[in-house]
Backbone bond lengths (Angstrom), bond angles and torsions (degrees), N, CA, C in turn:
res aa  C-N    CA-C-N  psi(-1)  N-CA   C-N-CA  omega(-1)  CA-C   N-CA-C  phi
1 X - - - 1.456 - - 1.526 111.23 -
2 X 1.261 114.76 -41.62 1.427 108.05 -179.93 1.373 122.10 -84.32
3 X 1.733 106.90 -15.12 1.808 93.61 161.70 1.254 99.19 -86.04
4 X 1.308 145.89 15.91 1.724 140.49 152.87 1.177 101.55 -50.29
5 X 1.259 118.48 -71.12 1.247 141.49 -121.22 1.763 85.50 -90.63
6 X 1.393 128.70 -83.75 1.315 121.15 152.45 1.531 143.13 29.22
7 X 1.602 83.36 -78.45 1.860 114.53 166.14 1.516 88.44 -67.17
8 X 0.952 138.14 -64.84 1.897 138.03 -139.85 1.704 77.33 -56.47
9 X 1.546 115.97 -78.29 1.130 127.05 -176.79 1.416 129.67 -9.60
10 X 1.286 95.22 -62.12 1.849 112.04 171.27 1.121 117.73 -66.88
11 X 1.497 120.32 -40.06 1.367 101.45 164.49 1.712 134.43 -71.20
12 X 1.155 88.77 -12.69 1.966 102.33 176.21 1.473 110.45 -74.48
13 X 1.789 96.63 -33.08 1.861 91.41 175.05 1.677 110.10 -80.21
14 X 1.092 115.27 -55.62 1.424 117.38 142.42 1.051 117.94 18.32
15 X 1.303 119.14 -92.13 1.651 145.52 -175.54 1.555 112.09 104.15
16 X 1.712 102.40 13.10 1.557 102.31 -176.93 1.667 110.89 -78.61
17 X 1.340 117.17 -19.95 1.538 121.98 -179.25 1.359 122.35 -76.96
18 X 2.000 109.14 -31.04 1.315 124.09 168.12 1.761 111.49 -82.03
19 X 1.581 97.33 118.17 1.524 108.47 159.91 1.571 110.52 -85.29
20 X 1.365 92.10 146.97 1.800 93.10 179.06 1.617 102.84 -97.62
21 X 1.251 119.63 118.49 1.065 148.05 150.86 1.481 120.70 -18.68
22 X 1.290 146.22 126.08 1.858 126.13 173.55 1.258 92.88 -159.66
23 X 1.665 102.43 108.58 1.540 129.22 -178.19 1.330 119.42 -94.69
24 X 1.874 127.37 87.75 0.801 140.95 -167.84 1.851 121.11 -80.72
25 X 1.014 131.12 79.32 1.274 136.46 163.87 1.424 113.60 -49.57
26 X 1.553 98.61 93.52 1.803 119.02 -176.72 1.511 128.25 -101.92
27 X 1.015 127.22 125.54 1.748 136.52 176.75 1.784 90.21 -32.10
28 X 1.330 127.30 148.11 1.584 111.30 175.59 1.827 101.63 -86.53
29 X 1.428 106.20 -20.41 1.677 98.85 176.61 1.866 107.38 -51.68
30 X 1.813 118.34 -14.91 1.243 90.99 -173.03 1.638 120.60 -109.78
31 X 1.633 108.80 24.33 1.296 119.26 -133.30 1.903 81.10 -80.96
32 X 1.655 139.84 -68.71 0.940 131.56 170.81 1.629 117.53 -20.66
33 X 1.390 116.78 -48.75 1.721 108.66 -160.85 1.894 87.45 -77.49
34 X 1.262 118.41 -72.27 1.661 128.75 174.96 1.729 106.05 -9.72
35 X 1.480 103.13 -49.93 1.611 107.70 -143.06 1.803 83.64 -87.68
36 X 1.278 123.13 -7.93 1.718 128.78 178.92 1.871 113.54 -95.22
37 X 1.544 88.14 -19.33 1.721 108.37 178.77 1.562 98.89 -85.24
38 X 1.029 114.93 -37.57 1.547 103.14 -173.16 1.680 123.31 -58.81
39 X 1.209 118.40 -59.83 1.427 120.80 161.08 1.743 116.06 -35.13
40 X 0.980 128.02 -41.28 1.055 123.82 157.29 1.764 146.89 -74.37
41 X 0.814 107.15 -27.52 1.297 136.59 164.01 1.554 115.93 -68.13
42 X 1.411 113.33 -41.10 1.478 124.10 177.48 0.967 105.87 -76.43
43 X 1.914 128.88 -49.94 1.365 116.75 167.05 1.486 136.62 -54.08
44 X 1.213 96.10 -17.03 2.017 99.67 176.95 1.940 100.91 -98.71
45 X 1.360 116.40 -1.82 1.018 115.47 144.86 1.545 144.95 -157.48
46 X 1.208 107.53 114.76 1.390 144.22 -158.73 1.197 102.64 -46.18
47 X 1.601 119.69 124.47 1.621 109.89 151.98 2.041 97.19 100.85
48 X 1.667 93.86 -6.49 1.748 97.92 -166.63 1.822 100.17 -103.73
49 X 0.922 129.73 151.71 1.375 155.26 156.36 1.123 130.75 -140.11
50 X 1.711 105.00 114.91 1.325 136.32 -172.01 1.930 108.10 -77.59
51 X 1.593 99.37 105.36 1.620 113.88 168.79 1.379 117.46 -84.75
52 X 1.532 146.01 114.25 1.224 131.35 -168.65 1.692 88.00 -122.31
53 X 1.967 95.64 143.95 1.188 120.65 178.75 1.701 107.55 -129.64
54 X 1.297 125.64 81.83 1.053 128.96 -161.50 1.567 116.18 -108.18
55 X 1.173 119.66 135.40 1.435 139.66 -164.68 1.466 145.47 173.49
56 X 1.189 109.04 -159.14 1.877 90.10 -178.71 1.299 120.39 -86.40
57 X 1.687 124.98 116.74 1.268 124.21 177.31 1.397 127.38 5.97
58 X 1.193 100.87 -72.39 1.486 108.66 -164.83 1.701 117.77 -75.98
59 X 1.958 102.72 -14.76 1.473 92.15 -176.44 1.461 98.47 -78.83
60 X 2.079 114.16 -37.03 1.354 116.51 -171.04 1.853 109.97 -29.00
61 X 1.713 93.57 -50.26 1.603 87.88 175.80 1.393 142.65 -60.77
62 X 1.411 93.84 -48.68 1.535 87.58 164.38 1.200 133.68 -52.08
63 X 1.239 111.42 -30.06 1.997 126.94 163.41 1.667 100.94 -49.77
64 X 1.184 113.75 -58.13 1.489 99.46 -164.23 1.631 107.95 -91.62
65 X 1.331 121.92 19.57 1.755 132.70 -175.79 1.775 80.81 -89.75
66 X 1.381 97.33 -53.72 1.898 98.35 -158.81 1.028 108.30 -75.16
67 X 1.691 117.17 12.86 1.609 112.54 -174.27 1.754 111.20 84.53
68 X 0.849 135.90 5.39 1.731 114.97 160.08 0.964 104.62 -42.11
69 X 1.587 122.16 152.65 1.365 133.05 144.96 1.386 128.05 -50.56
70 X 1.603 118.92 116.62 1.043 120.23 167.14 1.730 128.20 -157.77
71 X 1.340 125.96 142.13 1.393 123.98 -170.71 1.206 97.91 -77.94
72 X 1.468 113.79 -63.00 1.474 121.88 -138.87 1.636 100.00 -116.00
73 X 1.593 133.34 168.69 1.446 130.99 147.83 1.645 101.31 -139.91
74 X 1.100 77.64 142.77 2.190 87.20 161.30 1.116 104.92 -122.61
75 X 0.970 150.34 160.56 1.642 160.81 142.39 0.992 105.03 -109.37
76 X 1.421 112.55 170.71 1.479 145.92 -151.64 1.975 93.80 -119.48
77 X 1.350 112.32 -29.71 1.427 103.12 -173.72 1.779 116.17 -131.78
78 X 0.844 131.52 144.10 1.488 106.16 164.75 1.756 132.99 -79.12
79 X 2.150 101.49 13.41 1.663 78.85 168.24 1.592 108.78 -90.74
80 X 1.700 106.71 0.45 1.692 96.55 -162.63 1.704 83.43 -74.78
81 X 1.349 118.10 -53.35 1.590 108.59 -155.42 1.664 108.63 -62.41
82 X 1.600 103.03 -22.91 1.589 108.46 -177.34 1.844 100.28 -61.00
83 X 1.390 130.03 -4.93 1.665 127.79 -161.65 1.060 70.38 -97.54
84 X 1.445 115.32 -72.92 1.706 114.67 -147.65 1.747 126.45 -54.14
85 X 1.211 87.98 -26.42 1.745 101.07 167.51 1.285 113.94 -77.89
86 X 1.948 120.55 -25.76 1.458 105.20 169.85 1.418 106.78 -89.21
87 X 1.698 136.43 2.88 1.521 105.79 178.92 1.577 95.47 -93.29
88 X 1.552 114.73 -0.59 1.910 102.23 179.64 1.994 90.87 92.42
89 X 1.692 112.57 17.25 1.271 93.86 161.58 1.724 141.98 -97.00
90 X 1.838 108.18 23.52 0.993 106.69 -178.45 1.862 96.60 -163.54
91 X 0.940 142.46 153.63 1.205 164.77 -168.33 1.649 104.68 -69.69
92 X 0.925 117.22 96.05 1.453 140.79 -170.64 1.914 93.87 -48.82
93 X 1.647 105.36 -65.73 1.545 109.34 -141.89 1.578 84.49 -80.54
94 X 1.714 137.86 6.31 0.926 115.71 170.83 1.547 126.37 -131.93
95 X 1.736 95.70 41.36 1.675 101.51 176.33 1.432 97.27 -126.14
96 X 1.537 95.81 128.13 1.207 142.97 -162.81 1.840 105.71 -103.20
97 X 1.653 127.06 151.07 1.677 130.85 164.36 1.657 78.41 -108.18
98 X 1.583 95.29 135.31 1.670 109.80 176.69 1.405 122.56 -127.01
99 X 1.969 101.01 -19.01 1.798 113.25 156.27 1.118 98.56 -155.32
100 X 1.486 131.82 174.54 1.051 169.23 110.97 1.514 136.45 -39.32
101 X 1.807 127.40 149.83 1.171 101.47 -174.40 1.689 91.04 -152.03
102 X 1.678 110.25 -147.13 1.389 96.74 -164.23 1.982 101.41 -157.97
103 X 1.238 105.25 130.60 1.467 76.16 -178.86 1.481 113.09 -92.83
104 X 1.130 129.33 153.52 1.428 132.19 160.35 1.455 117.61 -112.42
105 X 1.601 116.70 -172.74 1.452 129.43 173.67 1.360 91.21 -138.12
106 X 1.670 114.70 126.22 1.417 122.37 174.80 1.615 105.24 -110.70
107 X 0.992 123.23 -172.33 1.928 138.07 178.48 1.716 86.92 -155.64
108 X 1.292 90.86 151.87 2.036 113.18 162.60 1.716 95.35 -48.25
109 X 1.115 105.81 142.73 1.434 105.19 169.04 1.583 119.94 -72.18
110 X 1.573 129.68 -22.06 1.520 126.13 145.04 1.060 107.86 -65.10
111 X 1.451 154.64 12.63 1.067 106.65 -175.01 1.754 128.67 -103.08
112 X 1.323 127.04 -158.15 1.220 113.47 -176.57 1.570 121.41 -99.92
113 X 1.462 101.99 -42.39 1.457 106.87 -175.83 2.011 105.23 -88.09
114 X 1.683 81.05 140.25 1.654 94.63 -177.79 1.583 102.03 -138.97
115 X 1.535 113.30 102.71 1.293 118.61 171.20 1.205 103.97 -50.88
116 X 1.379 129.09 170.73 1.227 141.53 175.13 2.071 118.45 -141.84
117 X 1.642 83.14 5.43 2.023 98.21 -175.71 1.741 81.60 -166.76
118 X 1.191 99.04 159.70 1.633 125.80 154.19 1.283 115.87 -50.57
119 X 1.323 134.50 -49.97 1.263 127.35 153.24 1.206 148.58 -50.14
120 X 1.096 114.14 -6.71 1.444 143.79 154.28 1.435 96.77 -25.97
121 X 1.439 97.12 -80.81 1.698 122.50 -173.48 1.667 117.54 -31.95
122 X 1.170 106.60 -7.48 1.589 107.64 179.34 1.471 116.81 -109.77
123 X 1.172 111.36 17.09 1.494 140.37 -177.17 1.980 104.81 -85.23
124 X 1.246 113.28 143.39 1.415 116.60 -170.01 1.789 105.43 -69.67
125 X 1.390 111.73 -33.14 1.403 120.84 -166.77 1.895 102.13 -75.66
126 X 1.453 115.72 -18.41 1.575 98.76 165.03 1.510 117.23 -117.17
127 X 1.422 86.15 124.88 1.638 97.38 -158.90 1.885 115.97 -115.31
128 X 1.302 84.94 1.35 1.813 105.34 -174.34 1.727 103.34 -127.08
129 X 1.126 134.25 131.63 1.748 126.73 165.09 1.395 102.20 -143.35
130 X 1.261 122.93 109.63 1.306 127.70 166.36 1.525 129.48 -39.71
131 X 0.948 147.92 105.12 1.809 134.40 179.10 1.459 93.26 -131.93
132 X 1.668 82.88 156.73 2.077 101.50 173.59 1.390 93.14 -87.80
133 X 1.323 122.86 140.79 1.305 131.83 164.85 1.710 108.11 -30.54
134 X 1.366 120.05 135.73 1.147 104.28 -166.24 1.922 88.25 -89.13
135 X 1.041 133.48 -29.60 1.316 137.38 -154.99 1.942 95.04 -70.21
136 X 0.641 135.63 -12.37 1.599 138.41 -165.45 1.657 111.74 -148.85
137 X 1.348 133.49 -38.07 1.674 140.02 -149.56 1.785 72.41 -111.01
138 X 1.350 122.19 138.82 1.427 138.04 156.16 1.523 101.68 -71.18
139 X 1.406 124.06 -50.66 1.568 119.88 -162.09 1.384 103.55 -55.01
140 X 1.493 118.21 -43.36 1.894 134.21 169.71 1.640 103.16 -37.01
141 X 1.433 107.74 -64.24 1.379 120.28 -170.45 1.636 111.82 -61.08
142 X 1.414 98.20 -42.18 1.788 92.86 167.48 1.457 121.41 -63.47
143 X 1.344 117.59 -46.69 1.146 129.36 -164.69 1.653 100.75 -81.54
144 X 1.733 147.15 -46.90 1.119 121.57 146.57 1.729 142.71 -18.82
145 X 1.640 107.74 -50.62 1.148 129.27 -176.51 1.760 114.81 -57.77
146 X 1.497 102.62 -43.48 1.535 120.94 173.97 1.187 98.79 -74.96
147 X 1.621 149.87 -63.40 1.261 146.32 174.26 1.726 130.93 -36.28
148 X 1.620 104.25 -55.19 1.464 111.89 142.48 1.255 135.88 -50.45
149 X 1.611 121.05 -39.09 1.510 116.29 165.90 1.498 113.82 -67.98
150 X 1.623 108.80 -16.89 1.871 91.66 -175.05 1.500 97.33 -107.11
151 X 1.243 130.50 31.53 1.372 143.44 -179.82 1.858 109.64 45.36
152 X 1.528 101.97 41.99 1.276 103.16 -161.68 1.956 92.42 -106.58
153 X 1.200 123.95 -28.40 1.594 140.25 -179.93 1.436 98.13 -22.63
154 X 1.514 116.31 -65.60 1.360 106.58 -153.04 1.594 117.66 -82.80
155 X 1.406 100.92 -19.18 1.684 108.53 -178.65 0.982 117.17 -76.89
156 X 2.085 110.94 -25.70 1.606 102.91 -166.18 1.662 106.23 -106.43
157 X 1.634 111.62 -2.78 1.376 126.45 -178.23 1.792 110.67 -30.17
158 X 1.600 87.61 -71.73 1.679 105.30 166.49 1.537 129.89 -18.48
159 X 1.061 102.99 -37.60 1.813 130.08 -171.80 1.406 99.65 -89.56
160 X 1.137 126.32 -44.23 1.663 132.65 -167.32 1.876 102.21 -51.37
161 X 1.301 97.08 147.79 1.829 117.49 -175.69 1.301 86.03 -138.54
162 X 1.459 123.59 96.86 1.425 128.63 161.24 1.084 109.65 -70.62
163 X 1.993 110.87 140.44 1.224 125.40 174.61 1.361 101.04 -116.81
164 X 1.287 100.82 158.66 2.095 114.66 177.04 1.493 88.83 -88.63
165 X 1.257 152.83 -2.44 1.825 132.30 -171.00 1.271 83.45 -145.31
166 X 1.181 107.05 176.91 1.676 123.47 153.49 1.388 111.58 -77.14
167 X 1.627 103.62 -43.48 1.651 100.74 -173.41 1.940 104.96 -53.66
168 X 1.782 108.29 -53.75 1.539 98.40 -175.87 1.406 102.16 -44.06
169 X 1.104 145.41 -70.98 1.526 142.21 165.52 1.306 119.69 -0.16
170 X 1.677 117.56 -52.32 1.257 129.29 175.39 1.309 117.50 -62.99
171 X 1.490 103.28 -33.27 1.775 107.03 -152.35 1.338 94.98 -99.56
172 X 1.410 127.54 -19.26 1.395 125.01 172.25 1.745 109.66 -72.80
173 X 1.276 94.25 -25.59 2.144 83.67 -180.00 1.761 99.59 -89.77
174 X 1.758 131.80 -37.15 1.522 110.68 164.83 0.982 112.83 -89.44
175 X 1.616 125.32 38.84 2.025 116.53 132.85 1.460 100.60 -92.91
176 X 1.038 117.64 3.39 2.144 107.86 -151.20 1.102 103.56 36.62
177 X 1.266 127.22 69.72 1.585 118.34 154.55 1.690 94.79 -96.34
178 X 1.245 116.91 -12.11 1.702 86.35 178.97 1.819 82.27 -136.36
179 X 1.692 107.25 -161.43 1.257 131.63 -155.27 1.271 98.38 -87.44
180 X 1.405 100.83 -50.85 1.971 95.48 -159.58 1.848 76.70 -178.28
181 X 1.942 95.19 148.54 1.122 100.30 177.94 1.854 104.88 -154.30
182 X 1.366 97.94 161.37 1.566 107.38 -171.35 1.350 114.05 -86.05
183 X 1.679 131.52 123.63 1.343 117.79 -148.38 1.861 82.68 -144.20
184 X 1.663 112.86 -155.07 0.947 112.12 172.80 1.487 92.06 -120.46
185 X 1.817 115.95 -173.23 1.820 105.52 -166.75 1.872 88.45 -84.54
186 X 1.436 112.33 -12.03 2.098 112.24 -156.60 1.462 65.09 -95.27
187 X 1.078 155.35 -64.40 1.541 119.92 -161.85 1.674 134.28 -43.34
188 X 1.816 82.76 -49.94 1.482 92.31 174.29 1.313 135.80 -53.54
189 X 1.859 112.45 -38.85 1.098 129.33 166.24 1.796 124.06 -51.97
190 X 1.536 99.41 -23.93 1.656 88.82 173.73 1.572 111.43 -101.19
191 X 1.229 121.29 38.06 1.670 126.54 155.27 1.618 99.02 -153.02
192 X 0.869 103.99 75.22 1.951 109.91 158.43 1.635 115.37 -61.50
193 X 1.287 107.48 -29.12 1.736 100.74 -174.09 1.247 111.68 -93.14
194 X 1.671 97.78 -11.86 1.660 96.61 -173.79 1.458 120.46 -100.61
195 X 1.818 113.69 -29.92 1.449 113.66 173.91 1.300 107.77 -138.37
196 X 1.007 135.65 179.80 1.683 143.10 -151.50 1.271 105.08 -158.22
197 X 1.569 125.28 131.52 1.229 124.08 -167.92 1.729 107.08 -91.60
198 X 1.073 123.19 125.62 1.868 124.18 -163.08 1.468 100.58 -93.10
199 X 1.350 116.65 -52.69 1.801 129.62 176.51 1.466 118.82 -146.70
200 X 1.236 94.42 137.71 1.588 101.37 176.13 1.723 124.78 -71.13
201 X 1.149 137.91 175.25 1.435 91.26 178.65 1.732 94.79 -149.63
202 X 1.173 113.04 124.15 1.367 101.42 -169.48 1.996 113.42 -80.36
203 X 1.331 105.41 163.80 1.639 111.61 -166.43 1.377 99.87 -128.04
204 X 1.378 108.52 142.19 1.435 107.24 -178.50 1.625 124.38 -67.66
205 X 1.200 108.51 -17.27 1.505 134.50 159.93 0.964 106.23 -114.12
206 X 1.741 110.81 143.45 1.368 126.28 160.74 1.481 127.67 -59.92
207 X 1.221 126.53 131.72 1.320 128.88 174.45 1.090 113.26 -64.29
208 X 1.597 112.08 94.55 2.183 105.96 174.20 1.253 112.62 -118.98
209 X 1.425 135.46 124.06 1.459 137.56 -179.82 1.466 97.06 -67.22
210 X 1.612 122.36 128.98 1.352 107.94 156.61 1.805 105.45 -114.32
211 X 1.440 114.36 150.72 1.153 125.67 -175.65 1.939 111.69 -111.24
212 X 1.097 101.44 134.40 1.805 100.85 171.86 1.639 116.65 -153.39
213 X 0.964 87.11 138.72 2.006 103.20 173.60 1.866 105.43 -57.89
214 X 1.255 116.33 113.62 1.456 135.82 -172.51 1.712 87.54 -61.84
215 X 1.290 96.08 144.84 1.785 92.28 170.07 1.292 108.20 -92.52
216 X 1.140 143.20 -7.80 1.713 139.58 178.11 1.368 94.69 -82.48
217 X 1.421 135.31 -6.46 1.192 122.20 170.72 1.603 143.96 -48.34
218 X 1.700 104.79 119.88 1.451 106.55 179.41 1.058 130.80 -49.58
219 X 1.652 117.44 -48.32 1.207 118.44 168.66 1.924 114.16 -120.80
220 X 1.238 112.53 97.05 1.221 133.53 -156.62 1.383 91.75 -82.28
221 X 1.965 129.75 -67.02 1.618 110.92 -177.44 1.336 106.74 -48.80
222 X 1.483 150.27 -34.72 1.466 141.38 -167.79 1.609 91.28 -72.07
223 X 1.332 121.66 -67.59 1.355 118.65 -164.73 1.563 122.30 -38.00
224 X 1.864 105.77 -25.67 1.522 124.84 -168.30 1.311 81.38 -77.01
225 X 1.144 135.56 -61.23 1.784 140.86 -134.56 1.376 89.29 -90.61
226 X 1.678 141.33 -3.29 1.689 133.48 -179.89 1.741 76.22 -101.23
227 X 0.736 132.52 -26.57 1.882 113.27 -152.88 1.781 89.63 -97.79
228 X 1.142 131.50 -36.51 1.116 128.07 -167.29 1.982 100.97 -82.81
229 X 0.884 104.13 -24.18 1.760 117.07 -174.03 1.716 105.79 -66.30
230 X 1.125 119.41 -38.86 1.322 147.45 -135.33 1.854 96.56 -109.21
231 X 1.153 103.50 -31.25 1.765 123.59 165.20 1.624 99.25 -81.88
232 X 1.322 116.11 -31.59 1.845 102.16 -161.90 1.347 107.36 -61.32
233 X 1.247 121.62 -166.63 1.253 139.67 -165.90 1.255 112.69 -118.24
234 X 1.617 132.79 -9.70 1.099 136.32 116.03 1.302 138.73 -34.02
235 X 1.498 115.30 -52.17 1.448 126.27 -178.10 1.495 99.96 -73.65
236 X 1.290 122.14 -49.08 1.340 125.18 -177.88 1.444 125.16 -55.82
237 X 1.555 115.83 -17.20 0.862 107.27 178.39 1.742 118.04 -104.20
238 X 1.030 100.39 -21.12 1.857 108.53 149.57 1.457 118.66 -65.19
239 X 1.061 123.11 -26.04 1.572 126.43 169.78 1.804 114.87 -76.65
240 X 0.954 92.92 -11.22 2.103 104.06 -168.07 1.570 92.96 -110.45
241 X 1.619 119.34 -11.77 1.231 111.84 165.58 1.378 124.85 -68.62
242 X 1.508 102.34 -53.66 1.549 130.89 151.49 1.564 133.17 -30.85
243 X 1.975 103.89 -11.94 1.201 99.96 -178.88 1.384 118.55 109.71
244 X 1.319 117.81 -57.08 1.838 147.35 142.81 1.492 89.52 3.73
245 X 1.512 110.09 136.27 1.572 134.83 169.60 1.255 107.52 -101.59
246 X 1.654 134.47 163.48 0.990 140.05 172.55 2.537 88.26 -75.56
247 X 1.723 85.56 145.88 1.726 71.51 168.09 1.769 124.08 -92.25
């Protein structure tokens, strides 16, 4: 027992018993492709374990404004990461756009009504529309921006069922609890039986995730080696599985 105990010892001074930890604060549109990156990523580095904290852009930030722990962030938009770079919460020379995405409008896959334009939506028969909060969820903020340019914002506001994720967004159109809702196209793709994409919807800006190493970060070389991984041509190609655009 006491050469157990000994050995245990040495390896703790070591540092061979301690894995380093790397707590990634993720857009939730990327939590499926991420959560397929991890197994891999851990194997090209040893001794590392990947923590995922996944959610809506803008709350991820506020988590790491108040100090949560975190290495890494991706967002879903570039005004959330454009904040975080002005409070000095993430490393400027090392945030990187690593994909792209797309917005759509889905319906329950039973269901009956299928817009065929944005205007649709001002019709008596849709009476439910899913959106991410536009104040925090980027997909909200995209999908406002297109609504206001077609002077459609204020008529169809009324109708809106704000979600905190995109995914709640998702999961509210395959329950049919509402009519039709604003998602991304990699959302849609992971429930085919449940919702159906009706129109694509173009944005006056391109949808680009940018990713960066948090500067309060504990372990900052790991955080470099997740942000640079995530660019490879490996990662990229599990991300293009997902739906994910080159950015």
């Amino acid at each position: 027992m006491a050469r157990l105990l000994v050995a245990l010892f040495g390896l703790l001074l070591s540092g061979q018993a301690l894995a380093a930890e790397l707590i990634v604060s993720a857009a939730a549109s990327l939590t499926n492709a991420f959560r397929e990156l991890a197994p891999l990523f851990e194997a090209q580095n040893q001794g590392v374990k990947l923590r995922f904290n996944f959610g809506a852009s803008g709350a991820l930030l506020q988590q790491i404004a108040k100090g949560a722990p975190a290495d890494v962030f991706a967002s879903a938009d570039q005004e959330t990461m454009n904040q975080a770079q002005a409070q000095g919460l993430v490393k400027v020379d090392e945030r990187h756009n690593f994909v792209s995405n797309t917005l759509v409008i889905v319906v329950p896959s039973d269901g009956g009504n299928t817009p065929k334009a944005l205007n649709d939506f001002l019709r008596a028969h849709y009476k439910r529309i899913a959106i991410g909060l536009p104040a925090t969820v980027p997909v909200g903020r995209y999908t406002k921006s297109v609504l206001e340019k077609s002077g459609l914002w204020s008529a169809i506001e009324p109708k809106m069922i704000g979600a905190q994720t995109v995914r709640q967004a998702l999961d509210y159109v395959a329950r049919s609890e509402v009519d039709a809702g604003f998602v991304y196209a990699t959302d849609a793709a992971i429930m085919p039986d449940k919702v159906k994409v009706v129109l694509v919807v173009p944005t006056d800006l391109p949808i680009l995730y940018p990713i960066a190493t948090v500067a309060a970060s504990a372990n900052h070389a790991v955080a470099q080696k997740f942000v640079a991984f995530v660019n490879s041509r490996q990662a990229q190609v599990v991300l293009a599985k997902y739906g994910f655009g080159k950015p």
